[in-house]
ZADO-1210 file (C-alpha; in nm, 4 decimals, padded with zeros to 6 digits):
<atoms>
<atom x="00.0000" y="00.0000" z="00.0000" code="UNK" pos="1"/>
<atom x="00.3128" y="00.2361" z="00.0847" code="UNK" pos="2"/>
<atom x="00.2842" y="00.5659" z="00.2452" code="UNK" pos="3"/>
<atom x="-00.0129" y="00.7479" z="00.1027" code="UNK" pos="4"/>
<atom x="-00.2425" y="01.0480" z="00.3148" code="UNK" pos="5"/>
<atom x="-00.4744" y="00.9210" z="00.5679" code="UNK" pos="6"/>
<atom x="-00.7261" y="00.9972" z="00.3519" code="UNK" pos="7"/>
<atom x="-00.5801" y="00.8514" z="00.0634" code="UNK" pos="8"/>
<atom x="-00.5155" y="00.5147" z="00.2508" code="UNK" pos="9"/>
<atom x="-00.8984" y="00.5209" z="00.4189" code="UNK" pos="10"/>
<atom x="-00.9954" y="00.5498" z="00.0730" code="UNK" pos="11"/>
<atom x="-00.8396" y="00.2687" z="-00.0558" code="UNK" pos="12"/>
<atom x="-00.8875" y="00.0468" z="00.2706" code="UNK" pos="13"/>
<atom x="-01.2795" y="00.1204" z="00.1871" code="UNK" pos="14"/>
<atom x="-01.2737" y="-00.0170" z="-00.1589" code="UNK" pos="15"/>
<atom x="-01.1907" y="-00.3719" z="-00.0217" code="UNK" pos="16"/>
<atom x="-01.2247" y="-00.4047" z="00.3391" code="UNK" pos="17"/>
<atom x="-01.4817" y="-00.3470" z="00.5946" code="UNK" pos="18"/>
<atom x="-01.5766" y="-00.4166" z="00.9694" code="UNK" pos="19"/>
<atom x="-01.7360" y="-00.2272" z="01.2738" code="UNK" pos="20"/>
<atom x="-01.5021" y="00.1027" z="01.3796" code="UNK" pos="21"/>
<atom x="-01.2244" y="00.0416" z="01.0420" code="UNK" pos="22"/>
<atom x="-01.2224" y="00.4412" z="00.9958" code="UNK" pos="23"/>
<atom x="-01.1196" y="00.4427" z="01.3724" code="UNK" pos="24"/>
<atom x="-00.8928" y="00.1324" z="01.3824" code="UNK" pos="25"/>
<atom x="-00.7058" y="00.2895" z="01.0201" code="UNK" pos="26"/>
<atom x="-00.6603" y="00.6071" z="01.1991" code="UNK" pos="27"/>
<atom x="-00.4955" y="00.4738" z="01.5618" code="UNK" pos="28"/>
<atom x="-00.2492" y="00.2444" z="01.3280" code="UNK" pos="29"/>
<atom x="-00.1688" y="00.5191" z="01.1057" code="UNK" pos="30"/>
<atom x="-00.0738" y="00.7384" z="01.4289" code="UNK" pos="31"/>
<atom x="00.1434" y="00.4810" z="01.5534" code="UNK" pos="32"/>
<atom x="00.3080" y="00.4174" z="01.2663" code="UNK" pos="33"/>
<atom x="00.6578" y="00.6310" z="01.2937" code="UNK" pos="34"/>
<atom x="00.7265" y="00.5713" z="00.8837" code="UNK" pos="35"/>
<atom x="00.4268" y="00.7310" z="00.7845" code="UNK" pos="36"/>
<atom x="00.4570" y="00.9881" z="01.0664" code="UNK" pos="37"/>
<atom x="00.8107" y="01.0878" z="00.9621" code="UNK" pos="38"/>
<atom x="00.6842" y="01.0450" z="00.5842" code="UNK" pos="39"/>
<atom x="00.3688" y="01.2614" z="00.6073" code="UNK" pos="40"/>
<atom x="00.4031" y="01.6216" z="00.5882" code="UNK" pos="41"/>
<atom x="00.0471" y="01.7127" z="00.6975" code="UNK" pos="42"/>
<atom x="00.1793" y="01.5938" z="01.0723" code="UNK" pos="43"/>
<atom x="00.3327" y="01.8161" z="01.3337" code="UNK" pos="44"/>
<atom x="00.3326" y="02.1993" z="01.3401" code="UNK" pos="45"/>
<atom x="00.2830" y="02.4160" z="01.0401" code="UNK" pos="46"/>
<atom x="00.5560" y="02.6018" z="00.9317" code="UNK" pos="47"/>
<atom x="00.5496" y="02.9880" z="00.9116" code="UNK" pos="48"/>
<atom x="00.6134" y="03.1919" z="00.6033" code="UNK" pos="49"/>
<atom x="00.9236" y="03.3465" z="00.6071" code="UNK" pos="50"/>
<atom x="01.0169" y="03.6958" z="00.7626" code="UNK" pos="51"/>
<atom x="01.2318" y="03.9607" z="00.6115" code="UNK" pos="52"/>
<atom x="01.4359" y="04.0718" z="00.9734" code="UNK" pos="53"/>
<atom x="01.4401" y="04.4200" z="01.0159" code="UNK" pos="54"/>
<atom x="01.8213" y="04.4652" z="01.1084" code="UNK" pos="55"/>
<atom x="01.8816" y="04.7702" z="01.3139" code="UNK" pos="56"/>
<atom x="02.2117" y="04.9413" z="01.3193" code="UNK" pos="57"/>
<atom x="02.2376" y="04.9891" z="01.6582" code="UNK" pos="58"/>
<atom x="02.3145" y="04.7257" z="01.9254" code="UNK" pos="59"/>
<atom x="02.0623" y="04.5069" z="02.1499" code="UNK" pos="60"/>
<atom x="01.7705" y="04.6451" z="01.9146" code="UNK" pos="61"/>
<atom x="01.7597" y="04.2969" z="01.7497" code="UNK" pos="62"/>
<atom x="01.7772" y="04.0092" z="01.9416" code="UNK" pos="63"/>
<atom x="01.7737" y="03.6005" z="01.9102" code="UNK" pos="64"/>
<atom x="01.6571" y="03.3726" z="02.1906" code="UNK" pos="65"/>
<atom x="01.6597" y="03.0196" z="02.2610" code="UNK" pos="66"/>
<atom x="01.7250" y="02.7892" z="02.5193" code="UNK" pos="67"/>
<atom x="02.0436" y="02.5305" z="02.6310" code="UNK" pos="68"/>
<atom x="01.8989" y="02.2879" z="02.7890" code="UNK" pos="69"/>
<atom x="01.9174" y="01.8719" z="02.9489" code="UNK" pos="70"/>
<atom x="02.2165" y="01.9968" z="03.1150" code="UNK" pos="71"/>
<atom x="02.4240" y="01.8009" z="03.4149" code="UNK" pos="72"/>
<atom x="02.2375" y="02.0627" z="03.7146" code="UNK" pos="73"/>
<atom x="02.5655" y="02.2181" z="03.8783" code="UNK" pos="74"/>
<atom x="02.6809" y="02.5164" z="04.1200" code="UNK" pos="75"/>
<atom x="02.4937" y="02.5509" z="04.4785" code="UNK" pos="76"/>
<atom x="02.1654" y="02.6393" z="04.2800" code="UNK" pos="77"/>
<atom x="02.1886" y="02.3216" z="04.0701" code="UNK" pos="78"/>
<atom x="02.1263" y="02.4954" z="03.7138" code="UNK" pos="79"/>
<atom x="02.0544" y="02.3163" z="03.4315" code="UNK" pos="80"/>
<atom x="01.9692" y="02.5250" z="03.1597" code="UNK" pos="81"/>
<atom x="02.1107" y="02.8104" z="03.0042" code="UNK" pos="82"/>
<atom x="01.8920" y="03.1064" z="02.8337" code="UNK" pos="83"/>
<atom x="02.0868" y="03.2826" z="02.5137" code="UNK" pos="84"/>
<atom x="02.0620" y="03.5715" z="02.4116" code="UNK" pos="85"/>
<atom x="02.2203" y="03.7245" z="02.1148" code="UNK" pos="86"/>
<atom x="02.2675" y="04.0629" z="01.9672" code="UNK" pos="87"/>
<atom x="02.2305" y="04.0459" z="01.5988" code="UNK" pos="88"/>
<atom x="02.4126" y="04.3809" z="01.5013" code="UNK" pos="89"/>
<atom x="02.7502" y="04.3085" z="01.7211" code="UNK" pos="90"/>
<atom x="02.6673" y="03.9673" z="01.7719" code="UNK" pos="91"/>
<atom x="02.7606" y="03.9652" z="02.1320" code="UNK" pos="92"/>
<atom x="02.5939" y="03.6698" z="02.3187" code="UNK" pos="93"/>
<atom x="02.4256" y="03.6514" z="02.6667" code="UNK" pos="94"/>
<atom x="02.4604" y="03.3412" z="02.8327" code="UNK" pos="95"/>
<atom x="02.2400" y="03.3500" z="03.1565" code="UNK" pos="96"/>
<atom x="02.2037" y="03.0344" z="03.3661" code="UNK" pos="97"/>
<atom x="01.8379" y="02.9559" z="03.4783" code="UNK" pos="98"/>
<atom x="01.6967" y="02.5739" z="03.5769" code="UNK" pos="99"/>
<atom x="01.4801" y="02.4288" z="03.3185" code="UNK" pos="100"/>
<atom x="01.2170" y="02.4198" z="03.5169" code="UNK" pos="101"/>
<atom x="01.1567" y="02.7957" z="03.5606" code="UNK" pos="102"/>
<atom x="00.8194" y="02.9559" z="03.5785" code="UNK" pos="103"/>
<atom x="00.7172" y="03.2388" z="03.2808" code="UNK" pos="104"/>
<atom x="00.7772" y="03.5076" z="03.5983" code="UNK" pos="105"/>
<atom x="01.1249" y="03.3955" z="03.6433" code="UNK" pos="106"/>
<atom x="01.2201" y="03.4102" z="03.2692" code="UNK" pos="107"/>
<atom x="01.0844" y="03.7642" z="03.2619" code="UNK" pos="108"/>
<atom x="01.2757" y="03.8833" z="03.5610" code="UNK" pos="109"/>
<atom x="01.5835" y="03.7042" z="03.4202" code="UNK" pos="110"/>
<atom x="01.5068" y="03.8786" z="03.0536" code="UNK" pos="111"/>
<atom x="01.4678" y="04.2208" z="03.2470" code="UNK" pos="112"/>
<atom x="01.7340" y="04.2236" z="03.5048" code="UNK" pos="113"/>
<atom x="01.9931" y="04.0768" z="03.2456" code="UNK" pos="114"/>
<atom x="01.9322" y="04.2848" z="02.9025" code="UNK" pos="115"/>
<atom x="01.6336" y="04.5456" z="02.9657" code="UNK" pos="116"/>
<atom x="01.8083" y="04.6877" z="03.2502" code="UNK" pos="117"/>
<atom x="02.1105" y="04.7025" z="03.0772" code="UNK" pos="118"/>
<atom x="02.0695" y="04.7704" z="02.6984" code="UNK" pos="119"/>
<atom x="01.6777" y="04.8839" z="02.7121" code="UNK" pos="120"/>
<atom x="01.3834" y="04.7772" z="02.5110" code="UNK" pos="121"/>
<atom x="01.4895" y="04.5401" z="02.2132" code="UNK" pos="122"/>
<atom x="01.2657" y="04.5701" z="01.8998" code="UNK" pos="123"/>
<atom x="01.2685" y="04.2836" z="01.7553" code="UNK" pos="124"/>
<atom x="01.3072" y="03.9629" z="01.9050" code="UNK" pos="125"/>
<atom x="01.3756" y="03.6476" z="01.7772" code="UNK" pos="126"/>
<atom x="01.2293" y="03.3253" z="01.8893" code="UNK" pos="127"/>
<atom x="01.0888" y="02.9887" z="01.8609" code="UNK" pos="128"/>
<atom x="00.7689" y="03.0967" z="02.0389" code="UNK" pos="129"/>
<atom x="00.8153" y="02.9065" z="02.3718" code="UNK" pos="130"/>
<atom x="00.5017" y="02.9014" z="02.5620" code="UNK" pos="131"/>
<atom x="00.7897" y="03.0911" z="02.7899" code="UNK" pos="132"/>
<atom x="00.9095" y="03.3966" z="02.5573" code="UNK" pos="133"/>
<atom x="00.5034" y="03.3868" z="02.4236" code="UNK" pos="134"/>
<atom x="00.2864" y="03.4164" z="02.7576" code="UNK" pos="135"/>
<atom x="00.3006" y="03.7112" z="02.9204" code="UNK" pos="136"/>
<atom x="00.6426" y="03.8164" z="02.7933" code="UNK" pos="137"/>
</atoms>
């Protein structure tokens, strides 16, 4: 049969098989199968167009952020994450340790006490919307 759409395998299924629940049954074995998951494009998140980057020409007006993370926890506090930050005109990089497991409030106060307070407002920032950067960022 190989790795058609759902739909296009339901179809098919339907012009030669039939018993009680098959839509059902065809769609919990196509979820668990990882070829077709990995094969089918229609899975996962959708992709965004892509964004021209307004590129200031003035420092920490244009930033990237992402996170480190599934590190070994060390120092007193036992961190285990790092939050980067990087400024796209001089490219100077912010490496601020954090644990993984910090709230949205403790992100923002490490955001604010770390860049804000230091370079001001940025204008643009860069990320991969993590419910942590997204919420009430």
């Amino acid at each position: 049969m190989g790795h058609m759409s759902e739909d296009r395998t339901k179809e098919r299924v339907a012009s030669s098989a039939w018993w009680p629940k098959w839509e059902q049954d065809l769609s919990e074995y196509i979820r668990a199968c990882e070829r077709f998951q990995k094969e089918n494009r229609k899975n996962g998140k959708k992709f965004g167009l892509l964004q021209h980057i307004e590129e200031h020409k003035h420092p920490w007006k244009t930033i990237n952020m992402d996170w480190v993370t599934g590190l070994v926890p060390g120092g007193s506090k036992k961190l285990n994450a790092f939050l980067i930050i990087v400024d796209r005109f001089s490219k100077s990089v912010r490496c601020l340790p954090c644990h993984k497991e910090d709230t949205e409030m403790a992100t923002d106060l490490l955001f604010w006490n770390n860049i804000i307070f230091k370079f001001g407002v940025p204008k643009i920032i860069i990320s991969d919307r993590d419910p942590k950067f997204t919420s009430e960022f």
